[in-house]
C-alpha positions in Angstrom: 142.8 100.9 48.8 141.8 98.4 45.9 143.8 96.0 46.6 142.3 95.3 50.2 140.1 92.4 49.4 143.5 90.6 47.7 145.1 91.7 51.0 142.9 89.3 52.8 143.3 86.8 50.8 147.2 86.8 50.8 147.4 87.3 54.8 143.8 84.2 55.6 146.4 82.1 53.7 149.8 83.3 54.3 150.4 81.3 58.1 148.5 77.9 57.2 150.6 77.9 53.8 153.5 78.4 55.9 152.9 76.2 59.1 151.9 73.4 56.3 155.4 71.8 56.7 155.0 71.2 60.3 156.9 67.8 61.2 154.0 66.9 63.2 151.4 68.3 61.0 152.8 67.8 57.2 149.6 69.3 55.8 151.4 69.2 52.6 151.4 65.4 52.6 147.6 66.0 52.5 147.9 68.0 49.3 147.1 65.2 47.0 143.4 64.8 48.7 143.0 68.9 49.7 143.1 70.5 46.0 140.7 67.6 44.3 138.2 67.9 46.8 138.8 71.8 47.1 138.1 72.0 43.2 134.9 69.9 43.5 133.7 72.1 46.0 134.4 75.5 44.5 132.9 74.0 41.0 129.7 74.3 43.2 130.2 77.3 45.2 131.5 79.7 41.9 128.4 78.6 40.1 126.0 79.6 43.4 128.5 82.8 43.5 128.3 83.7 39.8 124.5 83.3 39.6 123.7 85.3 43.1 126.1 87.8 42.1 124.8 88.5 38.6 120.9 88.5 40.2 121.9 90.8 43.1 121.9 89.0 46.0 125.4 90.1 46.7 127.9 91.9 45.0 131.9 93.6 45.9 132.4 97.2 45.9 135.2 98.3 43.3 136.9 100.3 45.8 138.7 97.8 47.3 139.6 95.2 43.8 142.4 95.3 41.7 139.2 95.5 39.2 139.8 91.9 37.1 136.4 90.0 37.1 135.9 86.5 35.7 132.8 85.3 34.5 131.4 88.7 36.8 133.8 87.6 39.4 136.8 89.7 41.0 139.3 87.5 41.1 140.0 87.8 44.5 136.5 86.2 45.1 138.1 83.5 43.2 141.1 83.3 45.1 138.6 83.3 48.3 137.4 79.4 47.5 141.1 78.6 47.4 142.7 80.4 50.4 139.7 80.0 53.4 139.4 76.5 52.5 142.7 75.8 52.6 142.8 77.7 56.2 139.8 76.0 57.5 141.3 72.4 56.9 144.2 73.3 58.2 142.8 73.9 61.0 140.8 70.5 60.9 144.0 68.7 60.4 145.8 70.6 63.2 143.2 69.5 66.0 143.2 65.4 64.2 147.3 65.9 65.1 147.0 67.7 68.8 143.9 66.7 70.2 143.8 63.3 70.6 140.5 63.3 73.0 137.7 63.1 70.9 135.6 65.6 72.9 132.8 66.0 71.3 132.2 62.3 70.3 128.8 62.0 72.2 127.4 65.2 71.3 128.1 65.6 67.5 125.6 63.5 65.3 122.2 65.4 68.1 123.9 68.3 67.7 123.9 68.3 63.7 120.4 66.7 63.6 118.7 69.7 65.2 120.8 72.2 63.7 119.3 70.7 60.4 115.7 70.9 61.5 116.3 73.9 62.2 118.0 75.1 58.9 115.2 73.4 57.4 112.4 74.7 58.7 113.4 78.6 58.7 114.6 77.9 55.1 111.5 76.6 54.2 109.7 79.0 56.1 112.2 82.3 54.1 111.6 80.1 50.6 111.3 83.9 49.2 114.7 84.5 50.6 116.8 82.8 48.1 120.7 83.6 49.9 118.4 82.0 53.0 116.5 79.7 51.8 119.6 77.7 49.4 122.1 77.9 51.6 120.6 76.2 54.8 118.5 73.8 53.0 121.2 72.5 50.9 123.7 72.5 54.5 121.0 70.8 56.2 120.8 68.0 53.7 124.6 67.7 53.6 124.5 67.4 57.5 121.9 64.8 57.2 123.7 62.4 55.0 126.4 62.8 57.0 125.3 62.3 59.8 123.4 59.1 58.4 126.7 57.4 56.9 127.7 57.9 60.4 131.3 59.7 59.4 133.9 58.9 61.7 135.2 62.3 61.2 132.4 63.9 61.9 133.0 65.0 65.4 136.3 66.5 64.5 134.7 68.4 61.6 132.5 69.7 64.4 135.3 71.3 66.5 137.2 72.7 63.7 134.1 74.7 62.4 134.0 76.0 66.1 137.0 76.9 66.0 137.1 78.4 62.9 134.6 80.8 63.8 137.5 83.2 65.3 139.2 83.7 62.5 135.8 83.4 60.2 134.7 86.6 62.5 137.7 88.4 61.6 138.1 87.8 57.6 134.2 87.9 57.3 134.0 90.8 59.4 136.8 92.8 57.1 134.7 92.0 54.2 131.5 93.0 55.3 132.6 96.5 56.6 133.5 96.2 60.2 137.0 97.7 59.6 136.2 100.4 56.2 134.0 102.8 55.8 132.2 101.0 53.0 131.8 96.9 52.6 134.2 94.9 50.3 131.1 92.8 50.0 127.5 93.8 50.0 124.2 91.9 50.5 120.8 92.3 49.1 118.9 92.5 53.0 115.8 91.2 50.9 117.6 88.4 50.2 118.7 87.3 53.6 116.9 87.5 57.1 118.5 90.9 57.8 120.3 89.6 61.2 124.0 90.3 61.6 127.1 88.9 63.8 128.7 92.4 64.1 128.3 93.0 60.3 128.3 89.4 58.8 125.1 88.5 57.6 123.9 84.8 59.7 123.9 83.2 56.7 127.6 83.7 56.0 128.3 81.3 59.1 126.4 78.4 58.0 127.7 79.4 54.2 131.0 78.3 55.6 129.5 75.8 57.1 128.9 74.1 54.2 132.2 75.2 52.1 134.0 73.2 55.1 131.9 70.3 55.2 132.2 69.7 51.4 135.8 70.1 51.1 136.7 67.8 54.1 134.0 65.6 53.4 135.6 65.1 49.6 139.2 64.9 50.7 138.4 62.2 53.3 136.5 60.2 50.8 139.7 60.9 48.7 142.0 59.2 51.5 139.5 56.4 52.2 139.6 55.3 48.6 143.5 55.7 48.8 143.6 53.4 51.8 141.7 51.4 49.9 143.4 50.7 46.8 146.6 50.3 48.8 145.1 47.8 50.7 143.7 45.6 47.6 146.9 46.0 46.2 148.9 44.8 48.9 146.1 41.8 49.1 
């Protein structure tokens, strides 16, 4: 089937596309803020993918691709940094709309801290182990300023990256194998620390991690600025 992985793609994005004109919700109000900071982030992450890709840290299986690469690329792994951002926000906006209790207000900003200690030590610790070693570093130090500039969005972030670990298991999982015989996407085990959620390398989860964090992080610093203007204008 080789057009599985663009399969994916279509059906991660097809419901938050189509829930986006909510009346509640109005993601696509949000639009103007969303695709700026969603090209910013995928500026950095297609550069990371191109360059682990073309050393072998990863690669996609030409089973399942239409079989049109950019810059070594499928373009559905191009299409990825469009669609599972987009979901993942959604999502975020979704629970800033219909949870109005800010559950996790106390335990967000210890929470973060450790979980950066910790990224930081084992990815110091697995320097060798470049998938390893880059992502949770550079995570870790995105958490930490953060965290520092004391985000008031922050805790929010938090509970949509929980959240988002449902579907995450499910689109992650169909990439890496759990439903085919063979993986859209494989991984150089050298390269990683070898431990799995069902057949998604660890890594993968704070990977996304980081794609959420520097996408919401950008498009709130996008509406803050907006504010911001309006309100000097108005002044």
């Amino acid at each position: 089937m080789n057009n599985l992985y663009l399969t994916i793609d279509l059906l991660t994005i097809s419901a938050p596309f189509l829930l986006s004109f909510d009346k509640r919700v109005a993601f696509y109000k949000q639009w103007k803020y969303l695709f700026p900071a969603m090209l910013l982030m995928g500026i950095v992450f297609i550069a990371k993918d191109v360059i682990f890709a073309a050393s072998g840290i990863w690669g996609f299986n030409d089973r399942y691709l239409i079989g049109f690469r950019m810059l070594g690329l499928p373009i559905e792994e191009w299409l990825f940094f469009v669609v599972v951002p987009y979901a993942i926000v959604f999502i975020y906006a979704c629970l800033l709309v219909y949870v109005k209790t800010d559950i996790l207000k106390h335990v967000h900003r210890p929470f973060f801290v450790v979980l950066s200690v910790v990224l930081l030590v084992v990815g110091a610790l697995y320097y060798d182990r470049l998938y390893t070693s880059v992502i949770f570093i550079l995570t870790a130090l995105l958490l930490l300023y953060n965290v520092y500039k004391k985000q008031p969005w922050l805790s929010y972030f938090l509970l949509a990256y929980l959240v988002s670990l449902v579907p995450f298991l499910i689109v992650n999982g169909a990439l890496t194998g759990y439903f085919t015989e063979e993986p859209i996407v494989w991984y150089d085990n050298s390269q990683n620390l070898g431990i799995r959620i069902l057949t998604i390398p660890i890594e993968d989860s704070i990977y996304s991690l980081m794609m959420m964090l520097m996408t919401i992080q950008g498009m709130e610093w996008l509406k803050k600025r907006d504010n911001n203007e309006m309100i000097y204008g108005k002044g």
